[in-house]
N, C-alpha and C positions, 0 to 999 in steps of 0.2 A: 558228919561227912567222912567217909573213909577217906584217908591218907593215901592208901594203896593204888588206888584209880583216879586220885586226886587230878593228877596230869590229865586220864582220859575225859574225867569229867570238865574241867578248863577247856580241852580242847573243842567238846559238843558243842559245848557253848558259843565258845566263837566260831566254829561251823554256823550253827542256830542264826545266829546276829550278826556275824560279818560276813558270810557266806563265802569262805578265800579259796584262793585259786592256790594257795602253798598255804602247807598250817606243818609245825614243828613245834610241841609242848614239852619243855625237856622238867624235869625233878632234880635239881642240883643244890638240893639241900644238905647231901653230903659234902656238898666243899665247904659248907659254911660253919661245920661245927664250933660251936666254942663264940660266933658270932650272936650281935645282936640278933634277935628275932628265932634264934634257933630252939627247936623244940627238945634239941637231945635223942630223935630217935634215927635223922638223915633224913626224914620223908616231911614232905608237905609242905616249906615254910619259904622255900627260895626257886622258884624259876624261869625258866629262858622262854619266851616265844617267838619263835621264827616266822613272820606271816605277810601275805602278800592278800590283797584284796581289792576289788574292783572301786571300793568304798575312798579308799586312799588316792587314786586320784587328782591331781590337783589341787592335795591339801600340802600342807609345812607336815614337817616329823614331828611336832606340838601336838597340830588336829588329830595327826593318825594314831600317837599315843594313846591320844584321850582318849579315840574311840576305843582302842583295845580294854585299857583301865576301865570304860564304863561298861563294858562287856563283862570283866571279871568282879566287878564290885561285889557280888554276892562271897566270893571267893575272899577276897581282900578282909570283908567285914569277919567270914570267919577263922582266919587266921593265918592267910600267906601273908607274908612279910614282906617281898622283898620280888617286882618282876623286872627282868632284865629284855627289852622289847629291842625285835629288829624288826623293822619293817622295810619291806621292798614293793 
């Protein structure tokens, strides 16, 4: 999986499955250098989702987690480290 579009790809995804009304995939594995999980190149291992979806609802921020995490799981297994979730 390329690193370089890693963020766009994350993003289809949860388009694909959560289908949201706000979606924001940020790559902020340059701040993490020199951190756990980091790869050494700045790209692919640390980032931010900004998302709002009709899904979340009348869940806790636990449920609405979850579902972003089980949306990204393919991602996670191959080697992001580290997502930092807002949901609204």
């Amino acid at each position: 999986m390329s690193t370089s579009s890693l963020a766009d790809q994350m993003a289809a995804r949860l388009q694909a499955v959560l289908q949201p009304t706000e979606l924001e995939v940020l790559d902020e594995s340059w701040q993490h250098a020199g951190h756990a999980g980091a790869n050494g190149t700045g790209f692919g291992t640390h980032f931010r989702v900004r998302i709002a979806a009709p899904q979340f609802a009348g869940k806790t921020r636990v449920a609405r987690h979850r579902l972003v995490y089980d949306a990204l799981q393919i991602f996670i297994d191959q080697g992001v480290h580290a997502l930092a979730i807002e949901t609204r």
